[in-house]
LUMKOL-635454 format. One record per residue (C-alpha): residue number from 0; residue in one letter; x, y, z. Coordinates in pm, whole numbers. Layout:
BEGIN
NUM_a_X_Y_Z
...
# end
This chain:
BEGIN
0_x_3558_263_1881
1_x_3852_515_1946
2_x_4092_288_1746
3_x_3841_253_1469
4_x_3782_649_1468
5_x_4156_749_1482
6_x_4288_473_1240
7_x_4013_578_976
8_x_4014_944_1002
9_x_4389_980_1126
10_x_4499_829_819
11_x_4296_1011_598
12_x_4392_1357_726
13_x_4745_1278_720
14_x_4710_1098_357
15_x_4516_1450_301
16_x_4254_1237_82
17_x_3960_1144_243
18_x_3923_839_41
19_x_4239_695_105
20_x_4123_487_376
21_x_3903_179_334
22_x_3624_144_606
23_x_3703_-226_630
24_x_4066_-182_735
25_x_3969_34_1021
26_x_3715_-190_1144
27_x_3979_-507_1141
28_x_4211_-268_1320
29_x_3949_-197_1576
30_x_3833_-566_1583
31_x_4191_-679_1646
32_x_4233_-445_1902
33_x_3905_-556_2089
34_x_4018_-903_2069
35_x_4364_-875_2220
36_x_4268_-670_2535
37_x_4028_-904_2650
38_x_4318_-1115_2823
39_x_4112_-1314_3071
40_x_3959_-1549_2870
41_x_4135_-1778_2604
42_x_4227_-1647_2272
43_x_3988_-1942_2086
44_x_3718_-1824_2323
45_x_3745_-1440_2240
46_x_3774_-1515_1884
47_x_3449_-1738_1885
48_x_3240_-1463_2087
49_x_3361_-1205_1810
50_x_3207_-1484_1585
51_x_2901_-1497_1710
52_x_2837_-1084_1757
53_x_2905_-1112_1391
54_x_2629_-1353_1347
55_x_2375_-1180_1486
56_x_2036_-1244_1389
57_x_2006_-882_1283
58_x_2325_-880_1085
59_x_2269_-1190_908
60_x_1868_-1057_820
61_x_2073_-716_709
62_x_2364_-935_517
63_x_2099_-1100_309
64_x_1890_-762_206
65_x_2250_-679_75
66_x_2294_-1007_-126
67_x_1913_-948_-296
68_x_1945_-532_-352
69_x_2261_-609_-555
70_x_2128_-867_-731
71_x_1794_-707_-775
72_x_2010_-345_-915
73_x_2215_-487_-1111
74_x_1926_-698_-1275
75_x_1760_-428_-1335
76_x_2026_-170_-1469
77_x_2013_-473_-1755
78_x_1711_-476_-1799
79_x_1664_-129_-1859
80_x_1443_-42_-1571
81_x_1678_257_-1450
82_x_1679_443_-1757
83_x_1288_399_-1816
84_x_1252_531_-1460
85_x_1447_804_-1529
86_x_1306_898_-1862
87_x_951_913_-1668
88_x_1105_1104_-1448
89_x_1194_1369_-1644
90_x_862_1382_-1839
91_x_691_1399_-1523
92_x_914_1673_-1310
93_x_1027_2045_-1473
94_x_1405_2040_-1404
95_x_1424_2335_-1151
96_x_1162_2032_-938
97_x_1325_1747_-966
98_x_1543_1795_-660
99_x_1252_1891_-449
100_x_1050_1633_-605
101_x_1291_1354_-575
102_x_1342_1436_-171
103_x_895_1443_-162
104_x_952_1057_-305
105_x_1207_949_-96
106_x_994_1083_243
107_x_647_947_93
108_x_809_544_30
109_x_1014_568_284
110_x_725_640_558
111_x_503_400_325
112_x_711_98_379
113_x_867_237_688
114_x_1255_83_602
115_x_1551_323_513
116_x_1734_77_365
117_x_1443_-60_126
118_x_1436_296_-1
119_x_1748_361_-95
120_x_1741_54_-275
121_x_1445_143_-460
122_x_1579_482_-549
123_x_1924_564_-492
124_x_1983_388_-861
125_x_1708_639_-1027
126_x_1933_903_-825
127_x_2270_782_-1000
128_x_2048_739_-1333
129_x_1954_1096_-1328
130_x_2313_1229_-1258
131_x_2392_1079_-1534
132_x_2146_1171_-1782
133_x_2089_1534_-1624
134_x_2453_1669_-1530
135_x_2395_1725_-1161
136_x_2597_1561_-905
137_x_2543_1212_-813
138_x_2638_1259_-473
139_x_2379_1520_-445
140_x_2098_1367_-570
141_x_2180_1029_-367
142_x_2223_1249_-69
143_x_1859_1371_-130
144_x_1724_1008_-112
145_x_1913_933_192
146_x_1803_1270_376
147_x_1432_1136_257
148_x_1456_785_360
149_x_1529_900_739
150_x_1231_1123_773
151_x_1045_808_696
152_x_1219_563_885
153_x_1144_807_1219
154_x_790_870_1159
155_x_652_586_994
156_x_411_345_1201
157_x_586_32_1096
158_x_944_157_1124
159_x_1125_-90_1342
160_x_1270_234_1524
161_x_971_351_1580
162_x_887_35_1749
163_x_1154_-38_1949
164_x_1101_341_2087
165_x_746_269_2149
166_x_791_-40_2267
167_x_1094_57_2511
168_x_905_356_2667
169_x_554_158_2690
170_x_370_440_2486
171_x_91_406_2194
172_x_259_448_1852
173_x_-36_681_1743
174_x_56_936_2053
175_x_482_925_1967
176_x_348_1018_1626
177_x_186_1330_1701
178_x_450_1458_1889
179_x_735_1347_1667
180_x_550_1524_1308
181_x_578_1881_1520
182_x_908_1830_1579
183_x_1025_1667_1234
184_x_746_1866_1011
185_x_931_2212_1035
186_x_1256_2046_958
187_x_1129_1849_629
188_x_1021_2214_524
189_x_1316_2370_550
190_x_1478_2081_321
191_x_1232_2106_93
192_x_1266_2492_53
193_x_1634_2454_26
194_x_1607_2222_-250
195_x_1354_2432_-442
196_x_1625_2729_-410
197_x_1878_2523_-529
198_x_1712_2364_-798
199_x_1560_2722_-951
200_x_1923_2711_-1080
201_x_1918_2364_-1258
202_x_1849_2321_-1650
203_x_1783_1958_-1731
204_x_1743_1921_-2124
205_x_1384_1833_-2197
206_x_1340_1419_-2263
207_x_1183_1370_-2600
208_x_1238_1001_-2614
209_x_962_779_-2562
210_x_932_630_-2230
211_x_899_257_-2217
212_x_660_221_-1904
213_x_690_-176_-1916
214_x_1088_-168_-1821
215_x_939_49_-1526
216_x_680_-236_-1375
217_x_984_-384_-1131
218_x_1028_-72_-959
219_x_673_-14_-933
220_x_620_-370_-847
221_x_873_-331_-592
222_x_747_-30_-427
223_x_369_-104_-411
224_x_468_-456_-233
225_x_713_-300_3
226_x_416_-21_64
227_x_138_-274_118
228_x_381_-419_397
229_x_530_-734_217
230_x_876_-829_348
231_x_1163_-695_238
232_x_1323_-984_127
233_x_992_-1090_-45
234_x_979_-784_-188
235_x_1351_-767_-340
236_x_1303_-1144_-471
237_x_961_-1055_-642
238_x_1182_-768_-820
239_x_1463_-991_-905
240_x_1213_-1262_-1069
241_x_962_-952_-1246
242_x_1348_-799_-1377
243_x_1412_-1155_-1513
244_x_1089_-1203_-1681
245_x_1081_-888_-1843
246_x_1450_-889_-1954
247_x_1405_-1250_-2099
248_x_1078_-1154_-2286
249_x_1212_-814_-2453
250_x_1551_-1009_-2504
251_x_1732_-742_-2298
252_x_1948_-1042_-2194
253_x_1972_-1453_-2184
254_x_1971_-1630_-1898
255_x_2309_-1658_-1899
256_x_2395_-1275_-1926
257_x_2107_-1206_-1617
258_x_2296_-1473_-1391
259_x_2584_-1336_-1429
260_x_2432_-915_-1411
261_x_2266_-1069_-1062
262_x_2670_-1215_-999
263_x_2818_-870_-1053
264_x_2575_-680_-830
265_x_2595_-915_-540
266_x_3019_-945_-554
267_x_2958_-559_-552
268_x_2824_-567_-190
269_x_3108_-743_-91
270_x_3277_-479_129
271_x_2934_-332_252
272_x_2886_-744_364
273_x_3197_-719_530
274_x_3219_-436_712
275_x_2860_-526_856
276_x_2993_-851_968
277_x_3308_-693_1133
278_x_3060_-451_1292
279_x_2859_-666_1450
280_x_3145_-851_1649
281_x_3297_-518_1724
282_x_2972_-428_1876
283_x_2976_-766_2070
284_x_3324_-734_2216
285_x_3210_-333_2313
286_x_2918_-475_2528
287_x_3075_-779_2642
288_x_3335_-527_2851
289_x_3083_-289_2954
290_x_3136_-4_2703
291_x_2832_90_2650
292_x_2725_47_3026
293_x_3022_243_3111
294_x_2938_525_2868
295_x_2559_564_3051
296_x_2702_521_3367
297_x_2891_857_3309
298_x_2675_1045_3153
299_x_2374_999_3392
300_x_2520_1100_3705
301_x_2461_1508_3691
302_x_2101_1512_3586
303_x_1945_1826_3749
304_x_1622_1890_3585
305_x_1408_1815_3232
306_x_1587_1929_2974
307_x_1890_1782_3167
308_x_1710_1475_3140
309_x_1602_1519_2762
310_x_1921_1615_2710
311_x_2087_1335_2807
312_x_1822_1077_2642
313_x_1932_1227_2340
314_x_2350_1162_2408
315_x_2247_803_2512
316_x_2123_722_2208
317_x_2365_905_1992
318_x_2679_752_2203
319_x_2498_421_2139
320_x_2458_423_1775
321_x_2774_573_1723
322_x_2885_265_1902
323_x_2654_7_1707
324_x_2620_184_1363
325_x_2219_39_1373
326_x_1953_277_1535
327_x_1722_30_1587
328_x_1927_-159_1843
329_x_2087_152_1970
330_x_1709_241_2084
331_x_1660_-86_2238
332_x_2028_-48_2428
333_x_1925_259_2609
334_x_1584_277_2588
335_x_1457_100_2940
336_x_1753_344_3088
337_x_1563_620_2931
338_x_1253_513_3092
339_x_1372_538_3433
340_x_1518_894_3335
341_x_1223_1005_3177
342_x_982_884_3477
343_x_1202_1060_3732
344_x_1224_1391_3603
345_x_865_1427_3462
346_x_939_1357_3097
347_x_610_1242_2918
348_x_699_851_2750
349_x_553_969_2392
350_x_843_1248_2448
351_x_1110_1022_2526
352_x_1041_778_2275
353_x_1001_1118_2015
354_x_1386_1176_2097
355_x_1517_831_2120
356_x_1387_790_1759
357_x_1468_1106_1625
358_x_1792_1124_1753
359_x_1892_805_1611
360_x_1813_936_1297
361_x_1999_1205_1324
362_x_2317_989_1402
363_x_2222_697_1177
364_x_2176_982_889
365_x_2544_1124_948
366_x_2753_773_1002
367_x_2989_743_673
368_x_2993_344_809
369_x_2612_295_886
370_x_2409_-5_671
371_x_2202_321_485
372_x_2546_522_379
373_x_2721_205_287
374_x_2412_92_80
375_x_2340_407_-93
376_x_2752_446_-132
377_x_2738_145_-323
378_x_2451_136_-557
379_x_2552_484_-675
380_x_2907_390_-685
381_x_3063_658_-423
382_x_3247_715_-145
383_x_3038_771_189
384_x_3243_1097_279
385_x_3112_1244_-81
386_x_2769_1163_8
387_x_2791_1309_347
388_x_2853_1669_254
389_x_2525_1725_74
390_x_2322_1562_375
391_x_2105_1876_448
392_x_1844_1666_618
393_x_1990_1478_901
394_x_2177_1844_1020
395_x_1865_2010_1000
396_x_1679_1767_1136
397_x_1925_1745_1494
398_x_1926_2084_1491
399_x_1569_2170_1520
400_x_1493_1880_1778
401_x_1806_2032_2019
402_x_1595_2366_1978
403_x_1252_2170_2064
404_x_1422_2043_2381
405_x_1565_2379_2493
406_x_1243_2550_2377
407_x_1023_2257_2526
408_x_815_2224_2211
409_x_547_2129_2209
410_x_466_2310_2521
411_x_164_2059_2534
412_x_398_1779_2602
# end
């Protein structure tokens, strides 16, 4: 992880361009790295258990939600759905609301259909649609969905970080929840105020063209599915075939012209599929000599009292997704070592499991190589790094849950 850090953000400082360095190439210097220290097996063998981190269950289910979004944006961008959506959009919002309003969106799907990553999907495209047609910054209104998407993906019930938190501290998901909205509530507010500052300041030009709500039905199709708890690959292929359908019949394109559209969007996850897949066997060759155990194993040996303990829950997880860019499995890395932390210094298991999800968030929200930054980077055609300056959210967000653990809110916990 040190190589990958110091080749990728070396470079770019000394380049003096943030951009100058592809994510990819630091992960294959970090992967090469990891391969040739581990001398005491044979080469064939290290190169096969790099293989096989890489094709993870997990990374292959993530690989293919790559391979349908881009097929499922691009079919849509020719079908016309994003610039229906967007003309709606600004029927429906005054300009000085549609920053606020687009971050109120992004929390209510994203806690609907409890995925990160199936919101940006649905909405990062709107986002680069309404840069375009508005003025504002595309990174800025991308960085609102991704801010949004998080507060979901840590409070909703069928969030797969909230259930690996749950599951991993061996609380009820309806007691993590109350404690996690006091915590995450007063943060979401403060977002929301910030972008209803900023956007007093915005003048979007009033739409007078009509809005053609038929080009809309995939997205809506898309997100009542994904809210009524359809799979997310059932979900992007229903999209993909309503986008067809719809483009075919208004003879927005042939079939021809929508094979290749669904061609162009999946060649354009290409590096997102690859740096996933160098991820994964990065992470394998991490655990397989003992970095992560190593990194708990240091961090858990001056634990004094409970906000010592909370404390340190908190760096676990944050070490560990730094480590395996996916908060999800971070949780479930460090989560039965949590546990034993939490029972021995008095820490309540709907607490722990609060901060193991929220913190992962946090990190997950701020990692210019996680699956959400890379996704949203893509579909709205930007750099991470760009993205990652306007991320109000995530900051906020760890900053108010450090104060609830030096503060000990909620005192009833």
């Amino acid at each position: 992880m040190l190589v990958f850090l110091v080749s990728y953000l070396l470079v770019s400082l000394l380049a003096g361009d943030f951009y100058k360095m592809p994510i990819s190439v630091a992960f294959i210097a970090a992967s090469v790295y990891a391969v040739a220290i581990m001398r005491r097996m044979p080469f064939a063998e290290r190169i096969g258990r790099f293989s096989r981190g890489a094709s993870d269950a997990n990374i292959m289910l993530m690989i293919w939600i790559f391979v349908l979004a881009g097929a499922f944006a691009e079919s849509a961008r020719s079908m016309g759905a994003v610039d229906a959506t967007i003309s709606l959009t600004l029927r429906l919002l005054p300009g000085n609301l549609l920053p606020a309003g687009l971050f109120l969106a992004s929390c209510f799907v994203s806690f609907s259909i409890g995925t990160s990553v199936g919101t940006i999907v649905a909405l990062a495209p709107v986002a680069a649609g309404l840069a375009g047609e508005t003025g504002l910054s595309n990174a800025w209104l991308t960085a609102i969905v991704v801010g949004g998407a998080f507060f979901g993906d840590n409070l909703s019930f069928i969030s797969d970080t909230t259930i690996a938190a749950t599951r991993t501290q061996e609380c009820d998901l309806h007691d993590k929840f109350r404690v996690n909205v006091r915590i995450v509530a007063p943060a979401a507010l403060v977002t929301l105020a910030i972008y209803l500052v900023t956007g007093s300041a915005v003048h979007v030009p009033t739409d007078s063209d009509p809005v053609d709500y038929f080009r809309v039905v995939p997205y809506l199709l898309v997100l009542v599915t994904a809210i009524a708890g359809m799979n997310v690959m059932k979900v992007l292929l229903l999209g993909i075939a309503a986008s067809g359908v719809i483009g075919l019949a208004s003879g927005s394109f042939t079939l021809m012209e929508w094979c290749g559209g669904m061609g162009q969007g999946i060649t354009g996850m290409g590096e997102l599929i690859i740096v996933t897949l160098l991820a994964g066997g990065l992470l394998e060759m991490i655990r397989l000599n003992g970095g992560i155990d190593w990194i708990i194993g240091r961090m858990t040996r001056h634990i004094s009292d409970r906000r010592g303990a909370e404390g340190t829950i908190a760096g676990l997880v944050c070490l560990a997704n730094l480590c395996t860019a996916n908060n999800t499995i971070a949780i479930l890395t460090v989560g039965p070592i949590a546990r034993t932390i939490a029972g021995c210094f008095g820490v309540s298991r709907r607490r722990s499991a609060s901060l193991l999800d929220t913190f992962s968030c946090f990190t997950q929200g701020l990692l210019p190589y996680g699956a959400q930054m890379l996704m949203a980077a893509g579909l709205a055609s930007l750099s991470p790094l760009e993205i990652m300056r306007y991320l109000y959210y995530p900051w906020i967000l760890g900053a108010v849950t450090l104060l609830a653990i030096l503060l000990r809110y909620p005192r009833r916990v």
